[in-house]
C-alpha positions as CSV (number, residue, x, y, z in Angstrom):
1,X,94.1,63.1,134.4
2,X,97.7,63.2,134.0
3,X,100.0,60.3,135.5
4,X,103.8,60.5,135.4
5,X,104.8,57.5,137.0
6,X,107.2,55.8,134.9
7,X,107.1,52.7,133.0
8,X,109.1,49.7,133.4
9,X,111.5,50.7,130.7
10,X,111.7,54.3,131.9
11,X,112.4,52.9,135.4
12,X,115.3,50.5,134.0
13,X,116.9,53.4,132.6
14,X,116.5,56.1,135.4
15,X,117.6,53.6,138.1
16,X,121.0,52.6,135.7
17,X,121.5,56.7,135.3
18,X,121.2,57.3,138.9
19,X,123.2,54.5,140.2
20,X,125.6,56.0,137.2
21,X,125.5,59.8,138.8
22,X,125.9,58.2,142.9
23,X,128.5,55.8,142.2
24,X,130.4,57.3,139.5
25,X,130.3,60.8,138.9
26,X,129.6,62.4,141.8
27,X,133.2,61.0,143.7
28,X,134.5,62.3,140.6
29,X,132.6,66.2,140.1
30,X,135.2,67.4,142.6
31,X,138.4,66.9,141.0
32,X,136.8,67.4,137.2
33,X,135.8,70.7,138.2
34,X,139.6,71.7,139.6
35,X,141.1,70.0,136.2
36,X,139.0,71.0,134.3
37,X,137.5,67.4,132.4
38,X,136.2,64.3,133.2
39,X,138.2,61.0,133.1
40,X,137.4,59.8,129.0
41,X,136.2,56.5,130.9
42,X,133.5,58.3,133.0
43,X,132.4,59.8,129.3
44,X,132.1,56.6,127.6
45,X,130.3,55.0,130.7
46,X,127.5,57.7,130.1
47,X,127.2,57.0,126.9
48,X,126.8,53.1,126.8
49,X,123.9,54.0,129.4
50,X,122.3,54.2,125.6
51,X,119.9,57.1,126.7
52,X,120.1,58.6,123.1
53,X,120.5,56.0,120.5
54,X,116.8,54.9,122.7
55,X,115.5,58.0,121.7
56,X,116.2,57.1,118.2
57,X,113.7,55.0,116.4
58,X,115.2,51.6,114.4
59,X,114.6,53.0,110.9
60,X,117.4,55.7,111.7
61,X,119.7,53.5,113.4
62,X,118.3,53.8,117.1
63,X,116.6,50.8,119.1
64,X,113.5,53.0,120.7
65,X,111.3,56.3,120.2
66,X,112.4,59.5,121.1
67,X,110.4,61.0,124.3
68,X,110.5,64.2,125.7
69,X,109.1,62.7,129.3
70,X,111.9,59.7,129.3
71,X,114.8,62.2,128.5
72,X,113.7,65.0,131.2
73,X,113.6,61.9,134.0
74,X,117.0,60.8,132.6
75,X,118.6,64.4,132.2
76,X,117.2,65.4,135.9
77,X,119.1,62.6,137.2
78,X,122.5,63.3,135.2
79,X,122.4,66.8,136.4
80,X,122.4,65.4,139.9
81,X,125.6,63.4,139.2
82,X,127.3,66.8,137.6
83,X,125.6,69.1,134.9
84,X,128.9,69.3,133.4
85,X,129.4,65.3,132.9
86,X,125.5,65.5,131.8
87,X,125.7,68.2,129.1
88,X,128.8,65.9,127.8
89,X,127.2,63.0,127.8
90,X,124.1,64.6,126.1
91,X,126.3,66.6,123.5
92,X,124.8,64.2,120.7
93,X,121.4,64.9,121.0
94,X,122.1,68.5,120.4
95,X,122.3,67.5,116.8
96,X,120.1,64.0,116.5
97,X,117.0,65.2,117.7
98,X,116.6,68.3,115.9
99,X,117.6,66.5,113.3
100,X,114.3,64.1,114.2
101,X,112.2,66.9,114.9
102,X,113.2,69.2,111.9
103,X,115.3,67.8,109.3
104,X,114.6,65.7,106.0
105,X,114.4,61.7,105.3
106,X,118.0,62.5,103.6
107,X,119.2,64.0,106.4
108,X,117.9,61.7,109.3
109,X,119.1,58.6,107.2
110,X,122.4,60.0,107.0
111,X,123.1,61.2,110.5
112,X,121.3,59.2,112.7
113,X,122.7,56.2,112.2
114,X,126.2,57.2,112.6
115,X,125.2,59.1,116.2
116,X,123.2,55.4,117.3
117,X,125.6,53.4,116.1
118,X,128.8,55.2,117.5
119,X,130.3,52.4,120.4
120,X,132.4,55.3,122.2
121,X,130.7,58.6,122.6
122,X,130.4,60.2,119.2
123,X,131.6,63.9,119.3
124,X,128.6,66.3,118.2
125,X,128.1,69.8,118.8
126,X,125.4,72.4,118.3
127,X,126.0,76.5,118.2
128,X,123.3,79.2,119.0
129,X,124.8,81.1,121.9
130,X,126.3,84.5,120.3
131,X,128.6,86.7,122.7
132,X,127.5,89.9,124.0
133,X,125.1,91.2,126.4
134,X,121.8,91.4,124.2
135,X,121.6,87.9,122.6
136,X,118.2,87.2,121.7
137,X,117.7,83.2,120.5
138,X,114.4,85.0,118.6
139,X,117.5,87.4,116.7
140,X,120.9,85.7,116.7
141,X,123.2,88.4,114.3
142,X,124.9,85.1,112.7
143,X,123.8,85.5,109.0
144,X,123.1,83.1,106.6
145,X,123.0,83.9,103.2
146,X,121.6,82.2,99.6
147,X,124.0,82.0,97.0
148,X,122.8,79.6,94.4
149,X,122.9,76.3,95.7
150,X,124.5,77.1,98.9
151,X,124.1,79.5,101.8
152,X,127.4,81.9,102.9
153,X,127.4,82.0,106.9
154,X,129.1,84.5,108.9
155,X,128.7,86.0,112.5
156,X,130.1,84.4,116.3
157,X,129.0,82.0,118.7
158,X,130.1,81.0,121.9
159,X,129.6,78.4,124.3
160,X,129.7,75.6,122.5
161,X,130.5,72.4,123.6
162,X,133.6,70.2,122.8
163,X,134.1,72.0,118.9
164,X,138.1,71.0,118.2
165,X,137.0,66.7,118.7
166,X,133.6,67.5,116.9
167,X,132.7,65.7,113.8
168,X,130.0,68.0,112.8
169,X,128.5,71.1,114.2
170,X,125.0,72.2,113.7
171,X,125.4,76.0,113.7
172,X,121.5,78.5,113.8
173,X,121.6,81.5,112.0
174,X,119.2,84.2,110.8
175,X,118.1,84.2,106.9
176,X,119.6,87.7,105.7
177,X,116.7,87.9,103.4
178,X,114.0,86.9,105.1
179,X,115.0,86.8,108.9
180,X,113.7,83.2,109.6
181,X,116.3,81.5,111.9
182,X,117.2,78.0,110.6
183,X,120.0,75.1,111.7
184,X,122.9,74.5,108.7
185,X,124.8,71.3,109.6
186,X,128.4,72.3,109.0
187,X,131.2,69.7,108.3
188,X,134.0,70.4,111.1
189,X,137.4,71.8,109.7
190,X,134.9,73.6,107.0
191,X,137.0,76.6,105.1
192,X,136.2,80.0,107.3
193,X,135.3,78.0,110.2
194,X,137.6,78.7,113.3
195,X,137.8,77.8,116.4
196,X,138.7,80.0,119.4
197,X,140.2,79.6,122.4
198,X,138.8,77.1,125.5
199,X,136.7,79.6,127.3
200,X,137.1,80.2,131.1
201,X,133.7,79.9,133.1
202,X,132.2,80.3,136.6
203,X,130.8,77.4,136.4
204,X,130.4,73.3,134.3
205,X,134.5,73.9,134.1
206,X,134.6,70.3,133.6
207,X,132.7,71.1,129.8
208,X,135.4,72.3,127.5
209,X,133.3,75.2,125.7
210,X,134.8,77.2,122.9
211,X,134.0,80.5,120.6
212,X,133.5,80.2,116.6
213,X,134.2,82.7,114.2
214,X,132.2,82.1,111.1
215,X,134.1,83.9,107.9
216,X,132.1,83.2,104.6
217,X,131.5,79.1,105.4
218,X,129.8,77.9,102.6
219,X,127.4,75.0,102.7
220,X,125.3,73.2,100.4
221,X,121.9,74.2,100.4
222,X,121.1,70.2,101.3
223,X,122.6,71.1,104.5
224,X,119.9,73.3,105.6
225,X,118.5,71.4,108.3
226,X,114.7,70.6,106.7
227,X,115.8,71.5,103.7
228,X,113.6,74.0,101.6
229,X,110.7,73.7,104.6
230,X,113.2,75.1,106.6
231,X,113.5,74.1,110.1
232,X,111.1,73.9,112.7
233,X,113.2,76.3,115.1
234,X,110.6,77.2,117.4
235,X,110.1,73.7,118.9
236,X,113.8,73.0,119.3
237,X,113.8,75.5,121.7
238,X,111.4,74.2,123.5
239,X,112.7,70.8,123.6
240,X,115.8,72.4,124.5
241,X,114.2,74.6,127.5
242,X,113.0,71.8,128.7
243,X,115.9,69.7,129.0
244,X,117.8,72.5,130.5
245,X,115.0,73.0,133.1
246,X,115.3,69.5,134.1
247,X,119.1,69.7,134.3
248,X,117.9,72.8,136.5
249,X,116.1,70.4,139.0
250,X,119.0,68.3,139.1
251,X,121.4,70.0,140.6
252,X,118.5,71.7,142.7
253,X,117.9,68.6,144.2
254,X,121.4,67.4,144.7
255,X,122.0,70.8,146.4
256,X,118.9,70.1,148.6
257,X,119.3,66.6,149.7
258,X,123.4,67.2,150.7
259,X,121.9,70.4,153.1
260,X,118.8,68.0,154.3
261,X,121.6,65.2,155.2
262,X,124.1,67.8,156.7
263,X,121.8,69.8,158.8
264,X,120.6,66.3,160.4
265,X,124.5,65.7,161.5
266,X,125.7,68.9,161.9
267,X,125.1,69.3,166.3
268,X,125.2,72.8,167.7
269,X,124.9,73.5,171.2
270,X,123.9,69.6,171.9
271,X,120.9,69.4,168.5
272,X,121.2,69.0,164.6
273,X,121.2,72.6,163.4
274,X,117.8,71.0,161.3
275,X,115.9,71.6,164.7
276,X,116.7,74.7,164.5
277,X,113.3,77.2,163.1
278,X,115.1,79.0,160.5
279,X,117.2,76.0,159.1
280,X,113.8,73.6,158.8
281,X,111.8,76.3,157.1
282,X,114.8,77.0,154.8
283,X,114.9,73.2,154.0
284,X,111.1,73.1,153.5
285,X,110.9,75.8,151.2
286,X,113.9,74.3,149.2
287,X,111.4,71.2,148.6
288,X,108.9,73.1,147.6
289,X,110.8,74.6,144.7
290,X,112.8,71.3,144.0
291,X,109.0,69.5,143.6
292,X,107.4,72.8,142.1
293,X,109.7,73.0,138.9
294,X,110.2,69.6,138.6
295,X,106.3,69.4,138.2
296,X,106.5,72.6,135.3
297,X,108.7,70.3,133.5
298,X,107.2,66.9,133.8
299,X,104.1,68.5,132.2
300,X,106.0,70.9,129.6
301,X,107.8,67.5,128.3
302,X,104.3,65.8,128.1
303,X,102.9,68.7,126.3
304,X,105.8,67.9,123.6
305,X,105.2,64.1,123.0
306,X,101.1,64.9,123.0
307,X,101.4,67.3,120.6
308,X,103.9,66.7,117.8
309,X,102.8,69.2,115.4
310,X,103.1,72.4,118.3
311,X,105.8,73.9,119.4
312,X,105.1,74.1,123.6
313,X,106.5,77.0,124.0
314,X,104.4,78.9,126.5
315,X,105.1,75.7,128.5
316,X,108.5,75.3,128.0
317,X,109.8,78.9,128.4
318,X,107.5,78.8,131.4
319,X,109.1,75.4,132.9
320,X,112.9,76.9,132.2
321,X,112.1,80.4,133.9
322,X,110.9,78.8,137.3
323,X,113.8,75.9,137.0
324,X,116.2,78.6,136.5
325,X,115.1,80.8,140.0
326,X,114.6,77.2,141.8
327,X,118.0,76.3,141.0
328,X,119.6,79.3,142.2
329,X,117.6,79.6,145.3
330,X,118.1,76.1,146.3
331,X,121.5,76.1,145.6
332,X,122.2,79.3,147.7
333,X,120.2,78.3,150.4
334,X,122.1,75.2,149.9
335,X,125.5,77.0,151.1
336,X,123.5,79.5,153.3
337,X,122.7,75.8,155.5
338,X,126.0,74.8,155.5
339,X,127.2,78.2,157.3
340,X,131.0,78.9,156.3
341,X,131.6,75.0,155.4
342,X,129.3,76.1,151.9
343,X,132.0,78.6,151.0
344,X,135.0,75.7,151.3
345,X,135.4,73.9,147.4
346,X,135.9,70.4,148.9
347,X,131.9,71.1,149.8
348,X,130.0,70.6,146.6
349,X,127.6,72.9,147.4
350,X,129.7,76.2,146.1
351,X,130.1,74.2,143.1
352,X,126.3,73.6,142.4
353,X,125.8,77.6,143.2
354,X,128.6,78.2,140.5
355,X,126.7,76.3,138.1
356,X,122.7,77.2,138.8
357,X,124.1,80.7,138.1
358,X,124.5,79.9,133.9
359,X,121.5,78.6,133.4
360,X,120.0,81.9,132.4
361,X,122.5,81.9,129.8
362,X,122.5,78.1,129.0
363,X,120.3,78.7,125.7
364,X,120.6,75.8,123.3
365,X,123.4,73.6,125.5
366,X,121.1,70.9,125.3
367,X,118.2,69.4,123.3
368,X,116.2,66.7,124.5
């Protein structure tokens, strides 16, 4: 019989992370998502919560063991400060845990450390989305090609996170020979590495996201992540479908608790509007989602940590698709309670809509 009730420790950390996301990011989600960042303070705050260097065990630099189960709790409960401030603030981990999962003694020894070690928030950056309708995470078109002892990459990506300040990017590309997709770790300011322009979004404005052009970068063939083994692709994304999920039931359940708390105030003609038949069921049906994915991911995360040498896919892909319709749903519904208010920007609610909407396209924006 399964039992997700959290340790002590896990307990510690989720009640620091969510007195964190009420007391200082949500008073400040409004006016980072009009500006377009989040005061460098905020940033730093997040990352002193030490959620990653605990998911880092002490031979690499880290003071804990990485968990799937602890960082979906802690990542539900950024999300419901801001998913923007929480895929910030979990930028790191999109290049120190695959490089746990996946990569080689050399590599973990050499990375880790300086990610667990960093006292301000270390600037790390992953790439996998590609621009264009068709991307398939299965089939990216970035290439990577052996040439003696280094690969040649070339191709685009977009989305990712923070890439001027980042100290190293960890870019997926498909094997031209062979077609097996594998993570290089690229040194930023690498020849034929350029960065684009900030891209505009609907949505996590507060996340400056940028494009790459990738023109003949060369990197050692030490800097394929797992070296000759290759890496362990496959379960990245899971672990990274599963932390998106939870982000998912974040902001679901942000969205649902504001329209719970408004509908009780909000009096037409002399009762809260939550009397009212098609409000309540709206609100109950909201729940059900909020409880239903958070349940899918709860038990795809333990499904990682039980079984080390799978992948959890089925799960994982599983946990992200519902987490994905729950969000938008809720959040809609969300703005659908609050009548015309939900259309206003100084209501958060339009905002949470805004961002449930990218989830389907989210792919590799964080890896827990």
């Amino acid at each position: 019989m399964l039992s997700f009730k959290p340790t002590e420790e896990q307990q510690m950390l989720l009640d620091a992370i969510q007195k964190y996301a009420d007391n200082d990011v949500r008073p400040a989600a409004h006016d980072a998502d009009e500006h377009g960042s989040f005061p460098a303070h905020l940033l730093v705050k997040g990352w002193e919560l030490g959620l990653i260097p605990a998911g880092i065990p002490e031979a690499y630099g880290g003071f804990g063991e990485h968990s799937a189960v602890t960082n979906v709790l802690a990542a539900e409960a950024l999300a419901y400060g801001d998913l923007a401030l929480a895929l910030a603030v979990l930028s790191p981990g999109l290049v120190a845990y695959p490089v746990y999962l996946s990569g080689t003694e050399e590599q973990k020894h050499n990375i880790l450390p300086q990610i667990a070690g960093a006292e301000s928030l270390p600037v790390f950056t992953a790439a996998l989305i590609e621009p264009g309708i068709a991307f398939d995470p299965a089939a990216p078109k970035t290439t990577a090609t052996r040439e003696g002892d280094h690969y040649v990459l070339n191709g685009m990506k977009a989305y990712v996170p923070m890439a001027p300040e980042a100290k190293m990017l960890l870019i997926y590309a498909r094997d031209s020979e062979t077609g097996k997709v594998d993570g290089y770790l690229v040194e930023s300011g690498a020849a034929g590495l350029t960065i684009g322009e900030r891209e505009k979004l609907m949505g996590i404005r507060a996340l400056p996201t940028y494009s790459l052009h990738l023109s003949g970068v060369k990197v050692g063939a030490e800097c394929k992540l797992g070296g000759e083994s290759g890496t362990r692709y496959e379960r990245i994304l899971s672990h990274s479908r599963v932390g998106l999920a939870a982000l998912a039931v974040g902001v679901a359940r942000g969205a649902f608790e504001y329209a719970r708390n408004y509908a009780k105030e909000r009096v037409q003609f002399g009762v809260p509007i939550a009397t009212k038949q098609a409000i309540a069921f709206m609100l109950a049906e909201m729940a059900i989602e909020v409880d239903a994915a958070r349940m899918m991911v709860w038990e795809a995360a333990w499904k990682l940590d039980s079984d080390p040498n799978g992948d959890g896919t089925a799960e994982s892909y599983l946990a992200k698709e519902y987490a994905d319709k729950a969000a938008m749903f809720v959040t809609d519904s969300a703005v659908q309670t609050l009548g015309g208010h939900g259309y206003i920007r100084e209501h958060p609610v339009e905002r949470w809509l805004r961002n449930a909407r990218g989830f389907a396209t989210f792919e590799g924006l964080v890896v827990v």
